[in-house]
N, C-alpha and C positions, 0 to 999 in steps of 0.2 A: 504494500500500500504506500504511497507516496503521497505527502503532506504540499497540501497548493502553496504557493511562494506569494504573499500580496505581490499585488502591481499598485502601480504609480497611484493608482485613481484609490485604492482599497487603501482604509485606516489598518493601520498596525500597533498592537501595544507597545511596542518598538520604536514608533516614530520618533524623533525628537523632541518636535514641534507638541506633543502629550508629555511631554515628563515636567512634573512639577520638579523634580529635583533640578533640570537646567533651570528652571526659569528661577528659581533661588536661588540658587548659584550663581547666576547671572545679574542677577539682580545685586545678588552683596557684594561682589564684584562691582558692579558699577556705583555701588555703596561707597565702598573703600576709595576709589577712583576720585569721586564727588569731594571728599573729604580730605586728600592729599594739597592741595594747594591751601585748604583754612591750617594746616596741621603742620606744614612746613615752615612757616612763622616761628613756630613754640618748639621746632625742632625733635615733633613727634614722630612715630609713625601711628598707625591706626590702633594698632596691637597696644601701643603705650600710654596710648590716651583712652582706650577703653579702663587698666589698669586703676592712671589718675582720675581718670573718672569714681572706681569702685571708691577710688582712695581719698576724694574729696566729698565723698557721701559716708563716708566710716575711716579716718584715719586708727593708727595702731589696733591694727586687727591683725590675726594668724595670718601664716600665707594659705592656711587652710581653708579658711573665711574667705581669704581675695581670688583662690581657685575656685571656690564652689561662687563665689559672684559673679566674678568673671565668665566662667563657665569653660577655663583656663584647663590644661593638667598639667602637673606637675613640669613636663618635658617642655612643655612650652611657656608655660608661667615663670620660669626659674630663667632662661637667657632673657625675658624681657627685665626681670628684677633687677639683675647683674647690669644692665643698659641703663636703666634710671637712677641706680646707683651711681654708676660712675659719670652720670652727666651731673650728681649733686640732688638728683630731685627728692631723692628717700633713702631711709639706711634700714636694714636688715637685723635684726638684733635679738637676741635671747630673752625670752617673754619669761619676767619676773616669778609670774606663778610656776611654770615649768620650762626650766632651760633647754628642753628636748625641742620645746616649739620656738620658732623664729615668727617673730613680730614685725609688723611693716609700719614707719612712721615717714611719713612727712617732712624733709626739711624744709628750711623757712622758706628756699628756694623754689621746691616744689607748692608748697602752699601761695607761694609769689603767684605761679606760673596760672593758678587758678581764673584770679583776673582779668587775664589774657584770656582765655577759654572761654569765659562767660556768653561773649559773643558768638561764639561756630554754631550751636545749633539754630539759634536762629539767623546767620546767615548763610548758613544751607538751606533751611526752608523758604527764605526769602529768596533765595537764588534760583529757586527750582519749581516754586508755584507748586506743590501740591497741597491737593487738600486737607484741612487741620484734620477733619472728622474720618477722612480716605486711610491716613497716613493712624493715625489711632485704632482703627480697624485693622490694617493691616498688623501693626503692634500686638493686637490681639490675636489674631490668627496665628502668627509665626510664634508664638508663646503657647499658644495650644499645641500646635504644629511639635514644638521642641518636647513638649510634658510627653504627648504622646510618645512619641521617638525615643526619649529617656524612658519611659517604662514599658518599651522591650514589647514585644509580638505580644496577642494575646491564644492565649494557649488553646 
């Protein structure tokens, strides 16, 4: 027995053009893209300003706290630590209650650099005209989107 091959005209679950996972991809992708010229200013990259972000919403916190915020792991979380370190923006430290854990604080530098920041999300939204209420939906979606995807197939 021999399986029909689509043609051109016939959908395929296959196609490209059907996969949500390009079009997310694609999309944060031109996320990241969007975001490089407000971020070159402050001498970020995206990765580091996602970090300083966690880290201007909760300074001295674990790096365990700023992986599970970030949504970071370890392998990647740790070279961007070591880069913001040595640009002065945070230091790394043995957390009081248990020295087994490293703590993430804030130099004055990086708490400087916050001010600066202030302005990017809204002028990527003002640069790009989407809608408040579009752009909040979609926030929501991709947040259900990740929950699901974090808790694994269902059985």
């Amino acid at each position: 027995m021999t399986t029909a091959t689509p043609t051109a005209n016939t959908p395929s679950t296959l196609d490209l053009d059907r996969q949500l996972c390009h079009s997310v991809y694609s999309c944060a992708n031109a996320l990241v893209r969007a975001y490089r010229p407000l971020l070159d200013p402050l001498n970020l990259t995206y990765p580091q300003y996602l970090v300083m972000l966690s880290l201007w919403q909760e300074d001295g916190i674990s790096i365990k706290q700023l992986g599970a915020h970030t949504r970071f792991d370890s392998g990647t979380l740790t070279p961007i630590l070591k880069r913001l370190e040595s640009k002065g923006l945070l230091r790394r430290e043995a957390s009081k209650q248990d020295e087994r854990q490293k703590r993430v604080t804030l130099s004055e530098a990086g708490q400087a650099l916050r001010q600066q920041a202030e302005q990017i999300p809204e002028r990527l939204t003002c640069s790009y005209r989407f809608e408040l209420d579009k752009a909040r939906q979609l926030k929501r979606l991709a947040e259900e989107l990740h929950a699901v995807l974090e808790a694994g197939p269902e059985d």
